[in-house]
VEXKOLSE-31024 format. One record per atom (N, C-alpha, C, O, CB): residue number from 1; residue in three letters; chain; atom name; x, y, z. Coordinates in pm, 1 decimal. Glycine has a CB too. Layout:
REM residues N
@nr = NUM, rest = ALA, kette = A, atom = CA, x = X, y = Y, z = Z .
...
***
This chain:
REM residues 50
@nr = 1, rest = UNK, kette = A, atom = N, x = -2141.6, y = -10059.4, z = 1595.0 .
@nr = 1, rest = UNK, kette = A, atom = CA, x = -2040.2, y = -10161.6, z = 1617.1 .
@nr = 1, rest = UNK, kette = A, atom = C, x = -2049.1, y = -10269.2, z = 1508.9 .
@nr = 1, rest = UNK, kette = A, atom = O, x = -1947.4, y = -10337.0, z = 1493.9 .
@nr = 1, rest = UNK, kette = A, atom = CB, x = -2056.1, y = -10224.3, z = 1757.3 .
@nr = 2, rest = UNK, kette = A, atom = N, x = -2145.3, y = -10293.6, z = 1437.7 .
@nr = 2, rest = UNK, kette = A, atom = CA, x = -2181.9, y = -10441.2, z = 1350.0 .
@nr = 2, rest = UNK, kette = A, atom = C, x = -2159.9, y = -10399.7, z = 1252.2 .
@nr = 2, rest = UNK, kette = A, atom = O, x = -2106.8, y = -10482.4, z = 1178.1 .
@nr = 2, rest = UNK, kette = A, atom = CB, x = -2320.0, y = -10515.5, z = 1343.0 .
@nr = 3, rest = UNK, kette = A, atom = N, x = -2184.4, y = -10244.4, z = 1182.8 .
@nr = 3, rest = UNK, kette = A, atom = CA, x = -2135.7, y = -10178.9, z = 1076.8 .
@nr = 3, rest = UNK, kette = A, atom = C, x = -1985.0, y = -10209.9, z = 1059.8 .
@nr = 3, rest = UNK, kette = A, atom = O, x = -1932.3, y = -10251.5, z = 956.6 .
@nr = 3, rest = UNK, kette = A, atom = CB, x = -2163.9, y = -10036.7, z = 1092.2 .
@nr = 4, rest = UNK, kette = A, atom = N, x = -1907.1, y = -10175.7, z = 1210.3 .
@nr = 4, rest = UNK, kette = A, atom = CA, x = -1722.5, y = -10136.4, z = 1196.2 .
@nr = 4, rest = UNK, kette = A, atom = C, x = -1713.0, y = -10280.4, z = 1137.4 .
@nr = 4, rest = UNK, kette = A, atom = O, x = -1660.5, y = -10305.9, z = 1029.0 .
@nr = 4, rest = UNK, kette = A, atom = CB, x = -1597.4, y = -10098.7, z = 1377.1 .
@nr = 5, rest = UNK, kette = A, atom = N, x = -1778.8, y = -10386.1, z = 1234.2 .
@nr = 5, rest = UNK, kette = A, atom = CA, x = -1705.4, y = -10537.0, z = 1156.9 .
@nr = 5, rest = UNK, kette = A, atom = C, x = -1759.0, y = -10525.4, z = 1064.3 .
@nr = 5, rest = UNK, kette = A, atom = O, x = -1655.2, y = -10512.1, z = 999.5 .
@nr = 5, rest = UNK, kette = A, atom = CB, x = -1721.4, y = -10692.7, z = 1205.4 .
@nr = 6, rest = UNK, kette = A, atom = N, x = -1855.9, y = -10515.2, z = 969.5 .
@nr = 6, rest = UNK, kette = A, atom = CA, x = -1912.2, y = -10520.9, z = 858.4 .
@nr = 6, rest = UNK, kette = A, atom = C, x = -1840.4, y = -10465.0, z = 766.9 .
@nr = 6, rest = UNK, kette = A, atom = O, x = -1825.2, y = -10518.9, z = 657.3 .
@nr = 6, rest = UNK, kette = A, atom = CB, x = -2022.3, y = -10477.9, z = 860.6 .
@nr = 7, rest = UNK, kette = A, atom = N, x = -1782.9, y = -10343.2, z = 799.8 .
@nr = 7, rest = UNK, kette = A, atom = CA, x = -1701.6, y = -10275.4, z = 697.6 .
@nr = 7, rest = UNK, kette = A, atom = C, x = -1565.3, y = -10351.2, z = 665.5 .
@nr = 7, rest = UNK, kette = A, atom = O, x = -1515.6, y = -10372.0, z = 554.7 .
@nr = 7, rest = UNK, kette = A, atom = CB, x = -1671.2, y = -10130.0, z = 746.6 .
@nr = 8, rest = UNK, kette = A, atom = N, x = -1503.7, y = -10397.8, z = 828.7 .
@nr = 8, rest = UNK, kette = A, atom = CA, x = -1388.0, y = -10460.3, z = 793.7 .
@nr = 8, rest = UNK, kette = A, atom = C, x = -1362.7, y = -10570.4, z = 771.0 .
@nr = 8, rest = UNK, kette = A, atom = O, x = -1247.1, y = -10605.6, z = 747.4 .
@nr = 8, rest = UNK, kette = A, atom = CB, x = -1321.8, y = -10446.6, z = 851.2 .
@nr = 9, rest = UNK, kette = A, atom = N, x = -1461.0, y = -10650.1, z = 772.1 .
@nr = 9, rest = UNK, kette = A, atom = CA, x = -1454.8, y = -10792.3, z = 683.6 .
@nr = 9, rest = UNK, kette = A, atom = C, x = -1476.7, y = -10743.9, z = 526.3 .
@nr = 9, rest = UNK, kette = A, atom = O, x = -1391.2, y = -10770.6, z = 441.8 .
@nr = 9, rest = UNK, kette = A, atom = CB, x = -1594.9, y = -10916.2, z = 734.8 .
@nr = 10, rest = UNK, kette = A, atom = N, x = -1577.4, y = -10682.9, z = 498.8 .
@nr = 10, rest = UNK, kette = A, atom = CA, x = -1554.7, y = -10668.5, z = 374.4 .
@nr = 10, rest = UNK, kette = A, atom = C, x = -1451.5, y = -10610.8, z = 281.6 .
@nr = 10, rest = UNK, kette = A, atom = O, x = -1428.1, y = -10630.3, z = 162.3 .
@nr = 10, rest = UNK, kette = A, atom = CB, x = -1631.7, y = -10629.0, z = 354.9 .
@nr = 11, rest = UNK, kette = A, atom = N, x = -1392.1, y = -10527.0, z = 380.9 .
@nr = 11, rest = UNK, kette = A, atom = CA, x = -1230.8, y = -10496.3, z = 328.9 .
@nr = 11, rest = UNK, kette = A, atom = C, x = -1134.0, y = -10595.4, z = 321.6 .
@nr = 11, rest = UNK, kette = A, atom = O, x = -1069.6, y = -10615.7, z = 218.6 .
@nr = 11, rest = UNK, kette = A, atom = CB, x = -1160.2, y = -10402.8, z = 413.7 .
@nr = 12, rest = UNK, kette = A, atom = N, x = -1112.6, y = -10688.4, z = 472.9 .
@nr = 12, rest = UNK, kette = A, atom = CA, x = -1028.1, y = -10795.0, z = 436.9 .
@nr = 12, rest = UNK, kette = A, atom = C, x = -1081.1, y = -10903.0, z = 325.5 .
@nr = 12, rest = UNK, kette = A, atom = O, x = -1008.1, y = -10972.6, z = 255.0 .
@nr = 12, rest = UNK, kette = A, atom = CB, x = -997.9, y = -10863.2, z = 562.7 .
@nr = 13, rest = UNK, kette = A, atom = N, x = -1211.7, y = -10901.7, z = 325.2 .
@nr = 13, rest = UNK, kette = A, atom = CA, x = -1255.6, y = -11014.1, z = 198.9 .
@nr = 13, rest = UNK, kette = A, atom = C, x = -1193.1, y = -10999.2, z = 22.5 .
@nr = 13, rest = UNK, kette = A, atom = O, x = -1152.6, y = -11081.7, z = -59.4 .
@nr = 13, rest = UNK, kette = A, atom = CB, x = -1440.9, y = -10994.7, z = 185.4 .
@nr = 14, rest = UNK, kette = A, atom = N, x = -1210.8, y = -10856.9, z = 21.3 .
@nr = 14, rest = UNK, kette = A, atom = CA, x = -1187.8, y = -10801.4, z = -98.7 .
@nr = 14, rest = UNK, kette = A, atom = C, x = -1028.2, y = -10848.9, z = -100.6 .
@nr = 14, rest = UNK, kette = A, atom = O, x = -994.9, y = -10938.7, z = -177.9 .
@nr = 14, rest = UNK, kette = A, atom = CB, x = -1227.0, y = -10632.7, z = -107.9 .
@nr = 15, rest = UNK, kette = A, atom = N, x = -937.4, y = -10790.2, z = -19.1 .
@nr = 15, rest = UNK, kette = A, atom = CA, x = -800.4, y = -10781.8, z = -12.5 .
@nr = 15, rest = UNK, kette = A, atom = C, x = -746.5, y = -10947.3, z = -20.3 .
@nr = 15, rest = UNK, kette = A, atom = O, x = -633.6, y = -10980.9, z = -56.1 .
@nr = 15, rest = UNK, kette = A, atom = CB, x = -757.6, y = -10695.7, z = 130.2 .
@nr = 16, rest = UNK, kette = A, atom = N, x = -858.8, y = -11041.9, z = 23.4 .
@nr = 16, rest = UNK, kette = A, atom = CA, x = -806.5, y = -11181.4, z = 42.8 .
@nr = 16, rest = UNK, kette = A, atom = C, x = -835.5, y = -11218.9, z = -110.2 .
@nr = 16, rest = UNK, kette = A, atom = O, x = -746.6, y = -11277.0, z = -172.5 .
@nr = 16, rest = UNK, kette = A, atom = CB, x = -889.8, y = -11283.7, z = 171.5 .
@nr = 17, rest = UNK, kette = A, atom = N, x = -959.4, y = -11187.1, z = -174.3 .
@nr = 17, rest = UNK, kette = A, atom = CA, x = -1032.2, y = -11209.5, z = -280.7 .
@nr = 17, rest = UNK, kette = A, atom = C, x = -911.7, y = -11184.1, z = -397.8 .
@nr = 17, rest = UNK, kette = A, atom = O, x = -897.6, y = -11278.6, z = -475.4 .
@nr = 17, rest = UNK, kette = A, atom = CB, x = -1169.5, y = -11111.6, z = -282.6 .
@nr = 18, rest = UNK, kette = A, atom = N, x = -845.7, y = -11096.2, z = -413.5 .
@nr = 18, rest = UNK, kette = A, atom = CA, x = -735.5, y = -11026.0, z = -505.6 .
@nr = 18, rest = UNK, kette = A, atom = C, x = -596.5, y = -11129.3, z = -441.1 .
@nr = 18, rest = UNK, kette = A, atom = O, x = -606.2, y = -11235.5, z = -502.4 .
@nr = 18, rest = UNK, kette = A, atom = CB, x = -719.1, y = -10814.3, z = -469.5 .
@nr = 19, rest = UNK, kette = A, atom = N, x = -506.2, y = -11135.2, z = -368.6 .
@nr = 19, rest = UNK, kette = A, atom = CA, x = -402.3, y = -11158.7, z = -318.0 .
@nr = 19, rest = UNK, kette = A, atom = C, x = -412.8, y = -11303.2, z = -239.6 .
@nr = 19, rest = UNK, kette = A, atom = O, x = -316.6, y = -11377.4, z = -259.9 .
@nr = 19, rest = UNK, kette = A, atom = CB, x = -369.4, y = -11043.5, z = -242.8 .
@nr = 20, rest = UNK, kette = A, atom = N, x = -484.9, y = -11338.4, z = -179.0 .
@nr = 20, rest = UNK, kette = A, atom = CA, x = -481.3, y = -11492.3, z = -90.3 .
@nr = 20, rest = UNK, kette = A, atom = C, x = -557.7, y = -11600.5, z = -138.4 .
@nr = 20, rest = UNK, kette = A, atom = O, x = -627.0, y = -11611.8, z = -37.4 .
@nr = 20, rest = UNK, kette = A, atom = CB, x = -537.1, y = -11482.8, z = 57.0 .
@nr = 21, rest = UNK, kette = A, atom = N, x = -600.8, y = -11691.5, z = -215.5 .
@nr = 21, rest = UNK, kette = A, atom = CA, x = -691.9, y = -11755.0, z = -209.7 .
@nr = 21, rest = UNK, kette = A, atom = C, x = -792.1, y = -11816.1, z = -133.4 .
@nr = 21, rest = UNK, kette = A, atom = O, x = -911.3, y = -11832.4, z = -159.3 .
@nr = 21, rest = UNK, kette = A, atom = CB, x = -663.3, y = -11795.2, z = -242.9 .
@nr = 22, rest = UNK, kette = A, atom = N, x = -707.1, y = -11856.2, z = -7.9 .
@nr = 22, rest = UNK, kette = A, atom = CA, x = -709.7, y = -11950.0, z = 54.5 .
@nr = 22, rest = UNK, kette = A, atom = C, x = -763.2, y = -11873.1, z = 165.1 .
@nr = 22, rest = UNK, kette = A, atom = O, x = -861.3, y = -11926.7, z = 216.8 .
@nr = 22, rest = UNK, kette = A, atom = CB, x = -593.9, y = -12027.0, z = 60.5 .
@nr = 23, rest = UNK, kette = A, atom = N, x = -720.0, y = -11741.1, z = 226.8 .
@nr = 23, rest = UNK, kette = A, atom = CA, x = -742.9, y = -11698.9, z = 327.7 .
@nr = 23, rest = UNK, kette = A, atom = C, x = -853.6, y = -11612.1, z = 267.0 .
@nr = 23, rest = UNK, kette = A, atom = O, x = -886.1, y = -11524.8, z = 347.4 .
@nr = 23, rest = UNK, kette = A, atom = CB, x = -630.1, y = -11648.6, z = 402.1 .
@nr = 24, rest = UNK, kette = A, atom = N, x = -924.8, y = -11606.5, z = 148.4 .
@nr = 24, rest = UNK, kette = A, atom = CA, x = -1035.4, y = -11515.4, z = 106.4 .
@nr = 24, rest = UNK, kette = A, atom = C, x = -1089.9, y = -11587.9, z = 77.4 .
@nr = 24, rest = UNK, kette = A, atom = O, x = -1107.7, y = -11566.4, z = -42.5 .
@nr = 24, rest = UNK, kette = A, atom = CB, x = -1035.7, y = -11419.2, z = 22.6 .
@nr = 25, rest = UNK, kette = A, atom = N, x = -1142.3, y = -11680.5, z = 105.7 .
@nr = 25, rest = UNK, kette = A, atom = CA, x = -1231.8, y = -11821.1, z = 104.0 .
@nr = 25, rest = UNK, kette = A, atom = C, x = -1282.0, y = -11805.3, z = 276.5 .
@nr = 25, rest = UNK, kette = A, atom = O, x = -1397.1, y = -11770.5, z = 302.5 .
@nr = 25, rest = UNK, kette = A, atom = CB, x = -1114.3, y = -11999.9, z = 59.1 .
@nr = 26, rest = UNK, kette = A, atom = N, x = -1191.0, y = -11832.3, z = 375.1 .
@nr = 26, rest = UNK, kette = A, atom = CA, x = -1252.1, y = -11802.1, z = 500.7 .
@nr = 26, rest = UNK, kette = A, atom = C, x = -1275.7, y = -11659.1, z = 570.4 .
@nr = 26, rest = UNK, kette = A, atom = O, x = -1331.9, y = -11642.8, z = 678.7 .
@nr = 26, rest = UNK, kette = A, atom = CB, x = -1181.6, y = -11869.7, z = 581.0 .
@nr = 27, rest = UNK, kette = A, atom = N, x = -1231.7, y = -11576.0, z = 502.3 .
@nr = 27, rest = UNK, kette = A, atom = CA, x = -1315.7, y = -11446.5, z = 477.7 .
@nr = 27, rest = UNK, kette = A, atom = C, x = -1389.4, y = -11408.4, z = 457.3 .
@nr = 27, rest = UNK, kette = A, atom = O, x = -1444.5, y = -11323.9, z = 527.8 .
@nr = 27, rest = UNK, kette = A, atom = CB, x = -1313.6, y = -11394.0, z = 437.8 .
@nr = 28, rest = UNK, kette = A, atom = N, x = -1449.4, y = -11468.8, z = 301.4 .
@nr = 28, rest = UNK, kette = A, atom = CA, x = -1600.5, y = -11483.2, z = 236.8 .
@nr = 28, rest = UNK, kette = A, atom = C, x = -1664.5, y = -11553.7, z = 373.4 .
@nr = 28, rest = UNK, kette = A, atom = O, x = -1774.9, y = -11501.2, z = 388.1 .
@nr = 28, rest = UNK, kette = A, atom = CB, x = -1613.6, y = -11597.8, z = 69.5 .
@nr = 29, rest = UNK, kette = A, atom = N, x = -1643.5, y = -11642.2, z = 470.1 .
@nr = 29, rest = UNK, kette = A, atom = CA, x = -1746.9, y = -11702.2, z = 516.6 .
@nr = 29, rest = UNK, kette = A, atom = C, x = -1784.6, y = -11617.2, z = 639.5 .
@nr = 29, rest = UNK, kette = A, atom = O, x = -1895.8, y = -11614.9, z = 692.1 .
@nr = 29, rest = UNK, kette = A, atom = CB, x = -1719.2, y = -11846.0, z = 540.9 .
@nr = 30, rest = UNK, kette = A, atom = N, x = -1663.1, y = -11539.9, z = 681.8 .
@nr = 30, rest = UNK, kette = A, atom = CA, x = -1675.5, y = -11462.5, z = 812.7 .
@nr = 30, rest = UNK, kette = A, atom = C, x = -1769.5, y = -11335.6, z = 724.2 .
@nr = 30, rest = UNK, kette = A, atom = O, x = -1863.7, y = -11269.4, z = 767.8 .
@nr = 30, rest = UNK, kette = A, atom = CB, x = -1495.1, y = -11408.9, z = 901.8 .
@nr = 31, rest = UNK, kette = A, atom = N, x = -1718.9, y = -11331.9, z = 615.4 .
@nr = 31, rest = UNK, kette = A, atom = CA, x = -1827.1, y = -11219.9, z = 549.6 .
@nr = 31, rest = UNK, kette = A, atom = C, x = -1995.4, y = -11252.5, z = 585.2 .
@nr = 31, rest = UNK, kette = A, atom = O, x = -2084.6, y = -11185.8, z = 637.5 .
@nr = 31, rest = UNK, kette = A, atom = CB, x = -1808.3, y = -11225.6, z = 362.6 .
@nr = 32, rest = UNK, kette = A, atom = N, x = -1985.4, y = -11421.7, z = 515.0 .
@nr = 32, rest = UNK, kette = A, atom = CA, x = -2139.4, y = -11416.8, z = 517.4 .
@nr = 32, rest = UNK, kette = A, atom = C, x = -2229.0, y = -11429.8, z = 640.6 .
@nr = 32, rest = UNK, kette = A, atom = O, x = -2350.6, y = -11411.2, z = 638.8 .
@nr = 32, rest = UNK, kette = A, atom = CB, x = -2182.2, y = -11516.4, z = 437.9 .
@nr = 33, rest = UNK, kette = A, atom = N, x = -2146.2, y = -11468.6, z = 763.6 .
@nr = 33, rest = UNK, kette = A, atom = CA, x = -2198.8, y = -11486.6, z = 882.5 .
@nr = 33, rest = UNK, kette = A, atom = C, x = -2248.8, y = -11310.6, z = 892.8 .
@nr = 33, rest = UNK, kette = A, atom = O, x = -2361.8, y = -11277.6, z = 928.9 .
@nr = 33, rest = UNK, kette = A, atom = CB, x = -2078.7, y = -11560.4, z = 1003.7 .
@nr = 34, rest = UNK, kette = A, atom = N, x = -2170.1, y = -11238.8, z = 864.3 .
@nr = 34, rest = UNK, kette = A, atom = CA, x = -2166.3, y = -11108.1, z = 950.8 .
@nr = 34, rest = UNK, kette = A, atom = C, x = -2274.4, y = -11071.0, z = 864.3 .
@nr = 34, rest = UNK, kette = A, atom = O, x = -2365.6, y = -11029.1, z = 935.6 .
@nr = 34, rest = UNK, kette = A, atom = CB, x = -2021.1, y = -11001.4, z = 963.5 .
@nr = 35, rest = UNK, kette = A, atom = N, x = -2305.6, y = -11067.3, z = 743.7 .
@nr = 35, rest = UNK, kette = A, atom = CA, x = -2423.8, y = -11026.6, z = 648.4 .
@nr = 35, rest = UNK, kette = A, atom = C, x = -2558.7, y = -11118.5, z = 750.9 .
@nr = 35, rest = UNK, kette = A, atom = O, x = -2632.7, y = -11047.3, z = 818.9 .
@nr = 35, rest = UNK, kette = A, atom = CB, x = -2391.2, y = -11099.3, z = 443.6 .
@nr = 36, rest = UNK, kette = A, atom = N, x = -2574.9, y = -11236.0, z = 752.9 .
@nr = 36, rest = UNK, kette = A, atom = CA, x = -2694.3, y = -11291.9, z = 800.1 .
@nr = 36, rest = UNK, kette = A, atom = C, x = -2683.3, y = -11234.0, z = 954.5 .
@nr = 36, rest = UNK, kette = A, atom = O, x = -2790.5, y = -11212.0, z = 1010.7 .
@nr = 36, rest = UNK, kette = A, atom = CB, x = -2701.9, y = -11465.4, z = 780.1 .
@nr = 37, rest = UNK, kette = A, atom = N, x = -2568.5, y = -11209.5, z = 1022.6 .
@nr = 37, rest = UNK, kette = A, atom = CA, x = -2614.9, y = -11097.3, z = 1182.2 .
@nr = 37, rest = UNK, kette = A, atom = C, x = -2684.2, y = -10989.4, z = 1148.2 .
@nr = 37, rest = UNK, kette = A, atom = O, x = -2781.4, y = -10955.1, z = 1215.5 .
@nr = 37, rest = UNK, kette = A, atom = CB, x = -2481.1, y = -11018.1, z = 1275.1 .
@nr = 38, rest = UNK, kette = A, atom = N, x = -2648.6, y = -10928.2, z = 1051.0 .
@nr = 38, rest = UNK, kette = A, atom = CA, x = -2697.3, y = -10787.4, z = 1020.2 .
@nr = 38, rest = UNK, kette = A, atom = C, x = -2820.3, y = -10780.5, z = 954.8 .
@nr = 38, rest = UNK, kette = A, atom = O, x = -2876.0, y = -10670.8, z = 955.7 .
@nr = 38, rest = UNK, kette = A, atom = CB, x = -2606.1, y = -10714.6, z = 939.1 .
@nr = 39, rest = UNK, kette = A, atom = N, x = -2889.4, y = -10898.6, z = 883.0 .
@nr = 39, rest = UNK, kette = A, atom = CA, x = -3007.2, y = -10875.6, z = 830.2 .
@nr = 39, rest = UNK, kette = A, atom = C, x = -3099.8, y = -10923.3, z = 931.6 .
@nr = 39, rest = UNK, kette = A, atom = O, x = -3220.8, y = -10900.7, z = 929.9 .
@nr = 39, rest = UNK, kette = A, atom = CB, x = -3023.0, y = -10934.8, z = 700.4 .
@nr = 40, rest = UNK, kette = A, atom = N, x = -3028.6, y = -11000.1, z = 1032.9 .
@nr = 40, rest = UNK, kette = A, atom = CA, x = -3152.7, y = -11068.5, z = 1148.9 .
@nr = 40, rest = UNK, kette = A, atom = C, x = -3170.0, y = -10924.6, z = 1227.8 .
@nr = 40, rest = UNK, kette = A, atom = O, x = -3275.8, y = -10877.4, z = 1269.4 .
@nr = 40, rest = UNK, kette = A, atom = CB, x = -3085.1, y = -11230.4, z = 1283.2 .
@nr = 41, rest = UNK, kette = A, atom = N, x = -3019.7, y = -10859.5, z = 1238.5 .
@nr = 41, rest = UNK, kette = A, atom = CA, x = -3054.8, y = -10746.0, z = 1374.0 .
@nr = 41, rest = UNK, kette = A, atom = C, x = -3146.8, y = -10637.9, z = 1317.9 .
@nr = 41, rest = UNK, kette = A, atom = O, x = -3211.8, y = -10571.5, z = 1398.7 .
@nr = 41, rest = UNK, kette = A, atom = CB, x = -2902.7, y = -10655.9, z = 1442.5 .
@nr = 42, rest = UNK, kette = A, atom = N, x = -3164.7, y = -10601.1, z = 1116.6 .
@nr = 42, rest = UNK, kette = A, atom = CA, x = -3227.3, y = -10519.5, z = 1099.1 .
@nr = 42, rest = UNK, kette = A, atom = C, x = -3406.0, y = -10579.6, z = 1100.5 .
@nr = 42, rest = UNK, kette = A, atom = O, x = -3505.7, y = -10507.6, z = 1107.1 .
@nr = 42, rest = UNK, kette = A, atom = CB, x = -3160.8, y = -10459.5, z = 981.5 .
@nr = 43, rest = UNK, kette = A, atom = N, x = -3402.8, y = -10700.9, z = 1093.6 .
@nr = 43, rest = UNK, kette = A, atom = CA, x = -3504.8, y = -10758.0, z = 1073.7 .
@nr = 43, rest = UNK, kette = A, atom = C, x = -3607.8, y = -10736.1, z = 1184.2 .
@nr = 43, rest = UNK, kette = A, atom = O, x = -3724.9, y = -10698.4, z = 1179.0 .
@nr = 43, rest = UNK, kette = A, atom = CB, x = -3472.8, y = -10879.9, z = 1049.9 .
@nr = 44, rest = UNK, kette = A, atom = N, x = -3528.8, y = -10771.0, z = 1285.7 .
@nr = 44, rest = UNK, kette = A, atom = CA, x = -3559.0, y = -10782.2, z = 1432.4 .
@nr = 44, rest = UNK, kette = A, atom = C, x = -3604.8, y = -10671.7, z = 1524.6 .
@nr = 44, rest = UNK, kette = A, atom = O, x = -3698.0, y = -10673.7, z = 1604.9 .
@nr = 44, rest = UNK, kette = A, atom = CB, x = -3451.0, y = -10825.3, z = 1488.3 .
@nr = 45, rest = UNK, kette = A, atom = N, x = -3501.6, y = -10554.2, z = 1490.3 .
@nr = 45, rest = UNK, kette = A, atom = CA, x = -3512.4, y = -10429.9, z = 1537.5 .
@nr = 45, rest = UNK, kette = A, atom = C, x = -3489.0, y = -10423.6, z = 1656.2 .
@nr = 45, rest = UNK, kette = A, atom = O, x = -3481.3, y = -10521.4, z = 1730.5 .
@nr = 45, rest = UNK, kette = A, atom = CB, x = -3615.4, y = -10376.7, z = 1517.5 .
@nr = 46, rest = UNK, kette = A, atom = N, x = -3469.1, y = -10260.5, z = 1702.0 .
@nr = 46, rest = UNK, kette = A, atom = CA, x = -3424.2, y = -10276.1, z = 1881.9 .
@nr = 46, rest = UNK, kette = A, atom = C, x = -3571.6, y = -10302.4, z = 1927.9 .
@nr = 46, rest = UNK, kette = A, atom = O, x = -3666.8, y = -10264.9, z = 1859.5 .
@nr = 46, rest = UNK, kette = A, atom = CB, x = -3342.5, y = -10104.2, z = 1979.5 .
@nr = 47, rest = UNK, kette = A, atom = N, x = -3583.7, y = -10356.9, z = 2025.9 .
@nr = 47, rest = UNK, kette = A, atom = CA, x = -3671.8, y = -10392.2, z = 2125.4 .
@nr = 47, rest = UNK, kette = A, atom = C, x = -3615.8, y = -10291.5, z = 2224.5 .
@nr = 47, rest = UNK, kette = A, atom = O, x = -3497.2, y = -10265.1, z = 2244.2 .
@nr = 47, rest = UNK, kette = A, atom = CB, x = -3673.3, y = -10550.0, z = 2168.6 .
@nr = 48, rest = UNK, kette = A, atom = N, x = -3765.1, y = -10220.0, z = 2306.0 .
@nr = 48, rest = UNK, kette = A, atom = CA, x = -3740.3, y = -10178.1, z = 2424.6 .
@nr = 48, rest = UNK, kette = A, atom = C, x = -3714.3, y = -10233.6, z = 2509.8 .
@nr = 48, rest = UNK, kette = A, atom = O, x = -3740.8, y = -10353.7, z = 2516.1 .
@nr = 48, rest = UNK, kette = A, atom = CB, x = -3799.6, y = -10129.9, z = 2460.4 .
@nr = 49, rest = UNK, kette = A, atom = N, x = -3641.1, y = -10156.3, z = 2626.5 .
@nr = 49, rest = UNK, kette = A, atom = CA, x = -3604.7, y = -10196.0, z = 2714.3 .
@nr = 49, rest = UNK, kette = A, atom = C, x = -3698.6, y = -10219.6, z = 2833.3 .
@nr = 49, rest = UNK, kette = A, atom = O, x = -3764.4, y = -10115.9, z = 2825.7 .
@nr = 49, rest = UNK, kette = A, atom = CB, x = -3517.7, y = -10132.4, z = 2726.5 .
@nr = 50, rest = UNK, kette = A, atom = N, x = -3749.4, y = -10286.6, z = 2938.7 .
@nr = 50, rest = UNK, kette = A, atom = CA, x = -3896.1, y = -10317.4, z = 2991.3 .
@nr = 50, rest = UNK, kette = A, atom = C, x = -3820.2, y = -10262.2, z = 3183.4 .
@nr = 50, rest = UNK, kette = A, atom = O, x = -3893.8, y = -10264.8, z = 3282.0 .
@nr = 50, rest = UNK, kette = A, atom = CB, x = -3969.1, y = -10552.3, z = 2950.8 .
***
């Protein structure tokens, strides 16, 4: 699931990055949130379930 958004922010980032300025500026940021989720969740790892 963190991959699908991962993939598709970075698609809309790119697409904002080329064509929007303005709206690929708050793209980049939804980008970088979703990069720092994804390095905490790999960081973190699954934990069992107890």
């Amino acid at each position: 699931m963190l991959w699908t958004i991962f993939v598709i922010l970075l698609v809309l980032w790119l697409v904002g990055l080329v064509s929007f300025h303005a709206i690929g500026a708050y793209i980049h940021i939804l980008l970088v949130l979703a990069l720092v989720v994804l390095l905490i969740q790999l960081i973190s790892g699954r934990r069992p379930v107890v």
